[in-house]
Every structure is written in structure tokens, then in C-alpha cells.
VMD Tcl script that draws the C-alpha trace (Angstrom):
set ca {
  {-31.82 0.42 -1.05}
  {-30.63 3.54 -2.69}
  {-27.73 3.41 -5.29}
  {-24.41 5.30 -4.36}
  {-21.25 5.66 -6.49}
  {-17.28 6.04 -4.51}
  {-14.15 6.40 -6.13}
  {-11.23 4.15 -5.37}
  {-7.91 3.21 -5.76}
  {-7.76 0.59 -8.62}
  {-5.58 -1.70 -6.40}
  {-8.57 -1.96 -3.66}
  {-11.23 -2.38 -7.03}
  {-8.57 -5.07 -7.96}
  {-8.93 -6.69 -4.48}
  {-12.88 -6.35 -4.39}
  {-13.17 -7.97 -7.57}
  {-10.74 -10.78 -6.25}
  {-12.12 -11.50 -3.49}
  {-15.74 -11.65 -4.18}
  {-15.28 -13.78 -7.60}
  {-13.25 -16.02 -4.78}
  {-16.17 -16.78 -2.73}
  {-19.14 -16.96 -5.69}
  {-20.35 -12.89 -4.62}
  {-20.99 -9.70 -6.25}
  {-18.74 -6.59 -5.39}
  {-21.95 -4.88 -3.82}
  {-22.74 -7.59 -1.80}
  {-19.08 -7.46 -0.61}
  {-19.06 -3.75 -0.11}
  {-22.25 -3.84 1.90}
  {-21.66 -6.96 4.22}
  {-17.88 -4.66 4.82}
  {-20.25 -1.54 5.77}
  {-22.51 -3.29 7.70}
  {-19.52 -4.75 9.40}
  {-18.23 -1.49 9.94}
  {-21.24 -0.21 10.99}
  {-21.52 -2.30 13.64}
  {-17.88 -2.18 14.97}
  {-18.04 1.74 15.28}
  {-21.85 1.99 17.08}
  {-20.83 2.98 20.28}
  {-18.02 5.10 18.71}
  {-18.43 9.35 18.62}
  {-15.24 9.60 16.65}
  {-13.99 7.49 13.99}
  {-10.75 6.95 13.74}
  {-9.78 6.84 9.56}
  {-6.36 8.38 8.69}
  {-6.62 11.02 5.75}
  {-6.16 9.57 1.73}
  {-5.35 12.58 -0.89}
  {-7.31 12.25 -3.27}
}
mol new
graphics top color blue
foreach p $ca { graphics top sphere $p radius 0.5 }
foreach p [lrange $ca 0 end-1] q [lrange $ca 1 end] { graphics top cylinder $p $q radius 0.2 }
display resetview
């Protein structure tokens, strides 16, 4: 595994932290298992489609 760092809004943080303190897991592991989901939803996928968030 390599280590990688995003930015987000403090309300989705708020909602990771929530969620996986809810169900006994780490943020990472909820992050990942939500990517891998992800990943899999959009294999067969050329374009994704993710409306734009200003930064």
C-alpha cells in the first residue's frame, strides 16, 4: 500500500469519522472499501461522470 493524503470538506470528515466509529472501523479502512467500491462500479466505464467541487 502506498500512503496518499486528500483534502475534504469537514462535513464529509465529520461523516467518515461517524460512520466508521459506528461500525467498530478505521477511516482508511472506510475510505478504501468506498474506492474499491467505486472502483468496481466504474470498470467498464471510459468516462466518469463526477460533477465539478471549487475548491
Amino acid at each position: 500500500m502506498v500512503r496518499t493524503s486528500v483534502i475534504l470538506p469537514e462535513d464529509k470528515r465529520d461523516h467518515l469519522e461517524k460512520l466508521a466509529k459506528e461500525n467498530g472501523f478505521s477511516v482508511a479502512l472506510v475510505i478504501r472499501c468506498a474506492i474499491d467500491e467505486f472502483i468496481e462500479n466504474t470498470k467498464n466505464n471510459k468516462k466518469l461522470k463526477i460533477k465539478s467541487v471549487k475548491e
